[in-house]
N, CA, C and O of each residue as an XYZ file, in Angstrom:
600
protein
N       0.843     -1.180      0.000
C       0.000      0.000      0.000
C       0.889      1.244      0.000
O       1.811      1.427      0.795
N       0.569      1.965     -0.838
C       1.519      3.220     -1.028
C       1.273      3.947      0.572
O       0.281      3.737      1.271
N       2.153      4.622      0.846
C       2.247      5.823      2.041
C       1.845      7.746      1.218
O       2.105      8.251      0.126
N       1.274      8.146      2.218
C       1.184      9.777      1.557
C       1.433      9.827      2.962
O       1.181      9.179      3.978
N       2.334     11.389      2.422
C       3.504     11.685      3.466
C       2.487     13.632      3.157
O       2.107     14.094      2.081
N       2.369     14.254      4.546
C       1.364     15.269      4.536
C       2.484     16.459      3.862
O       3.343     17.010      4.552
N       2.299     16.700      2.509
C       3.241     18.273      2.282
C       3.218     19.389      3.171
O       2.098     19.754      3.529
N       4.081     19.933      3.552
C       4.460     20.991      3.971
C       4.086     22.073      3.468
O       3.868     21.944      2.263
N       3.937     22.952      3.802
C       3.326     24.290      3.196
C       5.087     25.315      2.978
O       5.924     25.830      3.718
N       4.897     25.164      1.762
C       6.282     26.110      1.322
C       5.729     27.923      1.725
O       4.667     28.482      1.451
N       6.598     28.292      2.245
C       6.737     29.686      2.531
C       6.924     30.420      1.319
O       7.994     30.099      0.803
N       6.056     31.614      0.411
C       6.420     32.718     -0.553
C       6.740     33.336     -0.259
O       6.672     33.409      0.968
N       7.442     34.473     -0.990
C       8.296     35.000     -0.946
C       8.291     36.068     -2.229
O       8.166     35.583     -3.354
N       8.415     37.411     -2.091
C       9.129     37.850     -3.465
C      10.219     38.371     -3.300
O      10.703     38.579     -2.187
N      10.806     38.679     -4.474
C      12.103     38.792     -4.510
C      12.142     40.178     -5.824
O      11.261     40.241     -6.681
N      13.151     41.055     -5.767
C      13.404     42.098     -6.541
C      14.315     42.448     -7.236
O      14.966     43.327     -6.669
N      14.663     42.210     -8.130
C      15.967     42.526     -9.232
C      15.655     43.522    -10.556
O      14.568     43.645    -11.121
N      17.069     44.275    -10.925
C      17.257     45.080    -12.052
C      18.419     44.788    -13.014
O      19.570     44.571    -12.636
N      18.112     44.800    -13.972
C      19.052     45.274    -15.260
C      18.749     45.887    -16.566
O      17.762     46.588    -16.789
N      19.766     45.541    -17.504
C      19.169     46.227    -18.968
C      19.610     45.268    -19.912
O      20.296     44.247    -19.875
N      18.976     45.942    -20.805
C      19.251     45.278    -21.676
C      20.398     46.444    -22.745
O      19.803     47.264    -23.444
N      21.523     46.437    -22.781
C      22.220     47.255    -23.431
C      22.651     47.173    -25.244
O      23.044     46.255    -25.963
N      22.351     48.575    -25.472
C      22.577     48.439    -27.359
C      23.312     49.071    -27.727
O      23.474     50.089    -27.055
N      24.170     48.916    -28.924
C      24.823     49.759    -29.527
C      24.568     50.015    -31.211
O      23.768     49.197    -31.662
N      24.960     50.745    -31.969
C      24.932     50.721    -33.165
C      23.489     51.082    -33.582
O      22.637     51.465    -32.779
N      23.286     50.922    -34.933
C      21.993     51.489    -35.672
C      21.664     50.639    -36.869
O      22.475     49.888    -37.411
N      20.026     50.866    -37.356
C      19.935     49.971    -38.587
C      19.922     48.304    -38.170
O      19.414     47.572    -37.320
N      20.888     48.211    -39.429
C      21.488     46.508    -39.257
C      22.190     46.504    -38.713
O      22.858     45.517    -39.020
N      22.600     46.978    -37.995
C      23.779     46.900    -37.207
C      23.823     46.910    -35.796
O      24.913     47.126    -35.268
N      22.655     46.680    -34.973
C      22.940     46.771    -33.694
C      23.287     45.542    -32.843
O      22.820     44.404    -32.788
N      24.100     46.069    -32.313
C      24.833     44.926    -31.069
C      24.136     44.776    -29.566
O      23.519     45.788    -29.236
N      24.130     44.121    -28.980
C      23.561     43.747    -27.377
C      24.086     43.153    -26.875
O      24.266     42.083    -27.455
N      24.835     43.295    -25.297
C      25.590     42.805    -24.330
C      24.715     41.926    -24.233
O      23.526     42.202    -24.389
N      25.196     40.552    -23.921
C      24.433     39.118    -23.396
C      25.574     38.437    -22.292
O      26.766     38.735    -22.371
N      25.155     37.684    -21.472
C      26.593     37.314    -20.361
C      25.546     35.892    -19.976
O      24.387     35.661    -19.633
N      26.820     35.165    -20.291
C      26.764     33.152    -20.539
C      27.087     32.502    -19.067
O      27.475     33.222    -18.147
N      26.956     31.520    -18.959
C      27.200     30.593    -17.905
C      27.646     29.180    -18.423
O      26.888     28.328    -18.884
N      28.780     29.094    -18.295
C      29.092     27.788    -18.830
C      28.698     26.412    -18.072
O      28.539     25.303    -18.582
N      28.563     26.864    -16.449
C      27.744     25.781    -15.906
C      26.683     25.134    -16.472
O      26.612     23.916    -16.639
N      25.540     26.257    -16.882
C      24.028     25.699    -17.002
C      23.647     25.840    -18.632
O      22.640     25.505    -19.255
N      25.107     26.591    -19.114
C      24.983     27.032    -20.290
C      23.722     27.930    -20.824
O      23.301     27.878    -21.980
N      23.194     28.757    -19.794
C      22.209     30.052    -20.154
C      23.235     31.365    -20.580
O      24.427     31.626    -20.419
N      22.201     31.950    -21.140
C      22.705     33.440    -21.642
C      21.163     34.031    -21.411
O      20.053     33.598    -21.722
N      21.603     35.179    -20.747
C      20.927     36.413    -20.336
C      21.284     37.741    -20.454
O      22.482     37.959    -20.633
N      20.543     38.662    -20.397
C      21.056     39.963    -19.739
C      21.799     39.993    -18.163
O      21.838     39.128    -17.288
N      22.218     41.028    -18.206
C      22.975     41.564    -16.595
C      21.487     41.857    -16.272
O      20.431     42.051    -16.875
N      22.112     41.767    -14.589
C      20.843     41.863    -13.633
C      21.402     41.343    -12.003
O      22.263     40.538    -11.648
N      20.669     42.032    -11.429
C      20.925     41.447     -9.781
C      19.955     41.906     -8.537
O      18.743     42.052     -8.696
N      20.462     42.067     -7.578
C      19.455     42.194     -6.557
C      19.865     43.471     -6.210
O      21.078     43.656     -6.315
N      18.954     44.738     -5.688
C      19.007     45.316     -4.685
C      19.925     45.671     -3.566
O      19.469     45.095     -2.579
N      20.959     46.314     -3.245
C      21.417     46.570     -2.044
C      20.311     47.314     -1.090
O      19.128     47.534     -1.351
N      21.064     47.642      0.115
C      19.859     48.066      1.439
C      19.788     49.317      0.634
O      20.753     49.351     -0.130
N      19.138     50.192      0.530
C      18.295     51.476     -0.118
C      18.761     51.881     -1.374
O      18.937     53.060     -1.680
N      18.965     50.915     -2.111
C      19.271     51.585     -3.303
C      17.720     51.072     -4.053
O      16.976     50.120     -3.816
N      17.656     52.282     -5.124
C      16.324     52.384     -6.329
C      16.838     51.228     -7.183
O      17.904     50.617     -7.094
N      15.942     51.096     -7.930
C      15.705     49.908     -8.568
C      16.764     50.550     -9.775
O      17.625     49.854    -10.312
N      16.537     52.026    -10.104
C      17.614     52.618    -11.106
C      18.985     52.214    -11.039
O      19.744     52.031    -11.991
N      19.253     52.081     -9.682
C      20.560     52.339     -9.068
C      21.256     51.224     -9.330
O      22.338     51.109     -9.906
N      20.202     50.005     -8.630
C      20.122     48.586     -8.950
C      20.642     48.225    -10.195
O      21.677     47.611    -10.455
N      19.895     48.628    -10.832
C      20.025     48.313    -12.584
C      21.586     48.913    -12.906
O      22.418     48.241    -13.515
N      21.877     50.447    -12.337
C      23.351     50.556    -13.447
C      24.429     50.057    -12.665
O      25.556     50.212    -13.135
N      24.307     49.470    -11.530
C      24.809     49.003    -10.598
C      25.619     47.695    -11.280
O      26.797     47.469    -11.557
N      24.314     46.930    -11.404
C      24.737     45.376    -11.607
C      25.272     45.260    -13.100
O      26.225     44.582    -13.484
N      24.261     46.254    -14.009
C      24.954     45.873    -15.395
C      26.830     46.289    -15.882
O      27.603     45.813    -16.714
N      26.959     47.659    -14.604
C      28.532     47.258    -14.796
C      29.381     46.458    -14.160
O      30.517     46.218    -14.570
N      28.720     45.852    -12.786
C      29.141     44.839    -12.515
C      29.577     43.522    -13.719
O      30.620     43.154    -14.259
N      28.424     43.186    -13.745
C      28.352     41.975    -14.496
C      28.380     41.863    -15.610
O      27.873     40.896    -16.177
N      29.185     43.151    -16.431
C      29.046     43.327    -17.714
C      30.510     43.985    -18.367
O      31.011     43.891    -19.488
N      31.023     44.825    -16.879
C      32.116     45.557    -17.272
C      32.202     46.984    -18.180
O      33.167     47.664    -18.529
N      30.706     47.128    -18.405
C      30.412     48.957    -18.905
C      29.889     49.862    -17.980
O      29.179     49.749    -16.981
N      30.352     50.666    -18.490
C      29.241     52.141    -18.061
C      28.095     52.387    -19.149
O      28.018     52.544    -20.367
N      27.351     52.340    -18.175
C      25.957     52.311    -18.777
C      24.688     53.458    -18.684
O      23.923     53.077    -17.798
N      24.410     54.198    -19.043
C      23.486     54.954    -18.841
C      22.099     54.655    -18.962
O      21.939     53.727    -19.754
N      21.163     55.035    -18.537
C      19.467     54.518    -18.649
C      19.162     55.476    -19.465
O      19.450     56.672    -19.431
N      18.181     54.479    -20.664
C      17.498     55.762    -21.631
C      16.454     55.580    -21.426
O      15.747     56.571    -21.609
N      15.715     54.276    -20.941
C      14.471     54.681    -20.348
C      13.741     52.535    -19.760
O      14.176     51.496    -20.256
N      13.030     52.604    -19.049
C      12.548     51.444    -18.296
C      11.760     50.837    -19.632
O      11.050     51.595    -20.293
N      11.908     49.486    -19.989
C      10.980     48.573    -20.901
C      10.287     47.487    -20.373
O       9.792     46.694    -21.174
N      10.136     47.269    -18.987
C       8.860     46.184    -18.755
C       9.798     45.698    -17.607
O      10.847     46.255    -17.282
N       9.331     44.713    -17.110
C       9.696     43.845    -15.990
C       8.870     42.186    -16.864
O       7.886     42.026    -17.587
N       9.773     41.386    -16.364
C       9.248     39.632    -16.272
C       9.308     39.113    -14.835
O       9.912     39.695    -13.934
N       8.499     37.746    -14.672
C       8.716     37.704    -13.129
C       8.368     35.912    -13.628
O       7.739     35.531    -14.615
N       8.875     35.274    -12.802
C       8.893     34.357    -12.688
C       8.960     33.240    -11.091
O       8.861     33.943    -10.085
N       9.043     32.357    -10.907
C       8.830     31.964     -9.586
C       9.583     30.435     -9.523
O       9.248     29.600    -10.363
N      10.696     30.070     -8.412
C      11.508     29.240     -8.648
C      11.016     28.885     -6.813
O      10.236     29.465     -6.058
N      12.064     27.455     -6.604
C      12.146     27.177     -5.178
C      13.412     26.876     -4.984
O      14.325     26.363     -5.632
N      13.180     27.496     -3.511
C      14.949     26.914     -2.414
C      13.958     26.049     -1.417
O      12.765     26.139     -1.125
N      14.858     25.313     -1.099
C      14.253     24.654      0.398
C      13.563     25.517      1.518
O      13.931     26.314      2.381
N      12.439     24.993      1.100
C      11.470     25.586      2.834
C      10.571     26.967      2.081
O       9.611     27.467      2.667
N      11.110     27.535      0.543
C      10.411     28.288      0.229
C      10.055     28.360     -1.425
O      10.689     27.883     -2.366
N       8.965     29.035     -1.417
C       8.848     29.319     -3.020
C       8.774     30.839     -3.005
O       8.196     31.640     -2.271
N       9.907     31.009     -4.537
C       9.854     32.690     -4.643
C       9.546     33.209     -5.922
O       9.708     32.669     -7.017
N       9.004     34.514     -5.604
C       8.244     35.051     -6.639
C       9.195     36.068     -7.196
O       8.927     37.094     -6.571
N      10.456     36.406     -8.294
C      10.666     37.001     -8.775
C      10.337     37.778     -9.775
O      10.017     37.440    -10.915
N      10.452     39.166     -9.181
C      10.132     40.547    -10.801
C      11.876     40.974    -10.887
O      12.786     41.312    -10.130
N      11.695     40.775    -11.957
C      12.671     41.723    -12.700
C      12.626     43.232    -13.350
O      12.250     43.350    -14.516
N      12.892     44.022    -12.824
C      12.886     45.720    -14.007
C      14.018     45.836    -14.663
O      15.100     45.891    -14.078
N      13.852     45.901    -16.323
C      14.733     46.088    -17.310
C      14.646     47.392    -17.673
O      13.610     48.055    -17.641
N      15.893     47.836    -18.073
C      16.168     49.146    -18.619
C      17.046     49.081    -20.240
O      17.991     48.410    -20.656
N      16.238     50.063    -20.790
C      16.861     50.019    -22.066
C      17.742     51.189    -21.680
O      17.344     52.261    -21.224
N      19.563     50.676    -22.037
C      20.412     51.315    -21.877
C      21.252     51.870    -22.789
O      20.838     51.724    -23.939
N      22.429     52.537    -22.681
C      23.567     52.783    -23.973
C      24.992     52.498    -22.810
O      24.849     52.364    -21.595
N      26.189     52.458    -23.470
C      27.548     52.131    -22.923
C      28.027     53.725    -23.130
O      27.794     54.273    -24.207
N      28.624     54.356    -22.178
C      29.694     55.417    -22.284
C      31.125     55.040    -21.891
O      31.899     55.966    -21.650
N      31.573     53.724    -21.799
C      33.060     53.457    -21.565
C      33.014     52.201    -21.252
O      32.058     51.518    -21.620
N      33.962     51.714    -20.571
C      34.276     50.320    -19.993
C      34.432     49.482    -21.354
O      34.583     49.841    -22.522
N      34.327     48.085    -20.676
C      34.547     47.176    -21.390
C      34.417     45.811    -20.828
O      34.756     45.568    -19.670
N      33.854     44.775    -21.754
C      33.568     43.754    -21.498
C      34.220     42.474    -20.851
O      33.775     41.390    -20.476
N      35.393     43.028    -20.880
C      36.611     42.339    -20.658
C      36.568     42.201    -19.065
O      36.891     41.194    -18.436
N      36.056     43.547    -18.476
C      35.681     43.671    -17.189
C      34.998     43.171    -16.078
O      35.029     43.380    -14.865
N      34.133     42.170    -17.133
C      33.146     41.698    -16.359
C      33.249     41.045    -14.927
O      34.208     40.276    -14.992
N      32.797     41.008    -13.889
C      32.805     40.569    -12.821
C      33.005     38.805    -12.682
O      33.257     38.461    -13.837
N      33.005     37.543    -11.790
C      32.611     36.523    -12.066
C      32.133     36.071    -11.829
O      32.511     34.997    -11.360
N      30.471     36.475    -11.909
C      29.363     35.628    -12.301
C      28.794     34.855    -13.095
O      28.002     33.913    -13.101
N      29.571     35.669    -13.970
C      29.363     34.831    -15.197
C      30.697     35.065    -15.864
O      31.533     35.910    -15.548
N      30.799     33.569    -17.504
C      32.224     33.191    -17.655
C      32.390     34.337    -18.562
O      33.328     35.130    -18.478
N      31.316     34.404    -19.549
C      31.524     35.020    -20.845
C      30.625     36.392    -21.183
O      29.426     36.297    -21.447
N      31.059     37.187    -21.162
C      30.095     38.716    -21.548
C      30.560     39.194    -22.682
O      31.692     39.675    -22.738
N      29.578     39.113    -23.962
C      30.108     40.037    -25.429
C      29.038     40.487    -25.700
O      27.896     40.356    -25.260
N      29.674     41.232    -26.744
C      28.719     42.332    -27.852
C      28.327     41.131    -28.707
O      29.064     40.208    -29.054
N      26.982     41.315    -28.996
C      26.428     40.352    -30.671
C      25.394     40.667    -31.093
O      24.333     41.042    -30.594
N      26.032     40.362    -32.820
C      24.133     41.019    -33.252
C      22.995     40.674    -32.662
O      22.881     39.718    -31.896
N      21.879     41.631    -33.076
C      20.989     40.854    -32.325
C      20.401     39.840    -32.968
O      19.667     39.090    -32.325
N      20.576     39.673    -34.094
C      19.965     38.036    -34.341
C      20.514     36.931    -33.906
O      19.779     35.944    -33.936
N      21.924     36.741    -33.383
C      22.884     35.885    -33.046
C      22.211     36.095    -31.640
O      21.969     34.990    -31.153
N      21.670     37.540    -30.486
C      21.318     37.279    -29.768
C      19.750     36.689    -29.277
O      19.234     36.403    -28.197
N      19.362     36.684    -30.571
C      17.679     36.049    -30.192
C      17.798     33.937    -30.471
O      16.937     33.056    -30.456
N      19.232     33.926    -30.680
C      19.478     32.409    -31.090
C      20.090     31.824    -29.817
O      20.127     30.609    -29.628
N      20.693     32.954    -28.723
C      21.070     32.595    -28.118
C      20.668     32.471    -26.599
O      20.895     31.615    -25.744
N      20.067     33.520    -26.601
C      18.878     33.873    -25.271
C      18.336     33.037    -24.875
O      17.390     32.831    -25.636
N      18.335     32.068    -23.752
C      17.719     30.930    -22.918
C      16.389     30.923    -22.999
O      15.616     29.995    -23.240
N      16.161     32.273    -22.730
C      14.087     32.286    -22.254
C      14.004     32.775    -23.382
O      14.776     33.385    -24.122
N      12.570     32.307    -23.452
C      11.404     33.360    -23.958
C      11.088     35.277    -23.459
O      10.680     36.189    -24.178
N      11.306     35.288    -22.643
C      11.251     36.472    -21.975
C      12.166     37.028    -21.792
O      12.049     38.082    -21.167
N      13.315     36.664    -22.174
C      14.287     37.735    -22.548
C      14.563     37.834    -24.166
O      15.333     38.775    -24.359
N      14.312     37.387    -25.008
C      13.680     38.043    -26.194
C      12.933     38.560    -26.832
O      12.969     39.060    -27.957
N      11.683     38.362    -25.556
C      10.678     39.490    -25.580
C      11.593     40.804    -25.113
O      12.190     41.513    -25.923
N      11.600     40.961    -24.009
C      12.830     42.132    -23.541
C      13.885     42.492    -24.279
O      14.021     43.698    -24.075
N      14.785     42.089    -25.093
C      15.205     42.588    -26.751
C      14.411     43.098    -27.498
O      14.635     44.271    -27.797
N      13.171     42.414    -28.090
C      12.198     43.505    -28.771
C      12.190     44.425    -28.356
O      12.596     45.435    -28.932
N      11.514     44.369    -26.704
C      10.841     45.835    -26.360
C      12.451     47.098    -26.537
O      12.467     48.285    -26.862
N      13.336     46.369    -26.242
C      14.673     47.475    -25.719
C      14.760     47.945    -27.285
O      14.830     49.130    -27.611
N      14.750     47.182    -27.931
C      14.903     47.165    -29.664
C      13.748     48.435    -29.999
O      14.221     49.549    -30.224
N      12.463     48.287    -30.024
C      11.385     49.281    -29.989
C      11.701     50.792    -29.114
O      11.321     51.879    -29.549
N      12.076     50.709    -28.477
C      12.431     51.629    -27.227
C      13.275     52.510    -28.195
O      12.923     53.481    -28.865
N      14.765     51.760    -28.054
C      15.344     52.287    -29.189
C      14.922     53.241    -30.589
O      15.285     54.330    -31.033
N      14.222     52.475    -30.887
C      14.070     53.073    -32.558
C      13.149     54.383    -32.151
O      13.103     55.404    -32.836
N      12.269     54.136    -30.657
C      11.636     55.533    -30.621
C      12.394     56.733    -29.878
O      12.167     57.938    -29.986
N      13.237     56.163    -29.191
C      14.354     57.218    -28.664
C      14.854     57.890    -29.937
O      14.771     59.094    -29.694
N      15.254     57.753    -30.973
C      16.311     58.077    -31.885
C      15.770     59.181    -32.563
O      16.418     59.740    -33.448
């Protein structure tokens, strides 16, 4: 006879992170920072958590030169995704806020180590390479953003 064992009630949780999605160039020609993980082999945008009182702005140009190795400026906010994962004892509800950005210096070379690999690539090379769904939605929108900034 099988056993049922009574589940536990997992604790929620949300959780708060920023980044961008960064572009360069014009036309056919635009490039977008993407940063790889050779562990799990994902590619994403930069992004991270919150320090104690910093804005979600702050957040955002914070982590993308962290984890990216540029200076980055905000040209303007393109959406948030949120998604929901588990650790032991809890389930969490992550939002993300993306910013469509530009580079004024640095370099990629810089990147922090969170991740192995951070480059510039077209963006069609980056919609082939992007793990989720929702971060190639978030390329469009930064992509759209773009063309109406200009």
């Amino acid at each position: 006879m099988p056993t049922t064992r009574a589940r536990r009630t997992a604790r929620v949780r949300d959780a708060l992170a920023a980044g961008g999605v960064v572009l360069r160039g014009s036309g056919d020609n635009v490039e977008v920072v993407i940063a790889g993980r050779d562990s799990d082999r994902t590619w994403v945008f930069p992004k991270g958590t919150p320090d104690h009182g910093e804005t979600i702005e702050q957040t955002a140009l914070r982590e993308v030169r962290e984890e990216s190795g540029l200076d980055v400026d905000i040209v303007r906010p393109i959406g948030t995704i949120d998604y929901w994962f588990a650790v032991p004892g809890e389930r969490v509800h992550k939002i993300v806020h993306f910013f469509l950005m530009t580079e004024r210096g640095g370099d990629v070379s810089r990147h922090d180590h969170e991740y192995d690999v951070v480059r510039w690539v077209p963006v069609a090379e980056a919609r082939r390479l992007l793990t989720y769904d929702t971060y190639r939605d978030m390329l469009d929108r930064a992509i759209d953003a773009a063309r109406e900034a200009a």
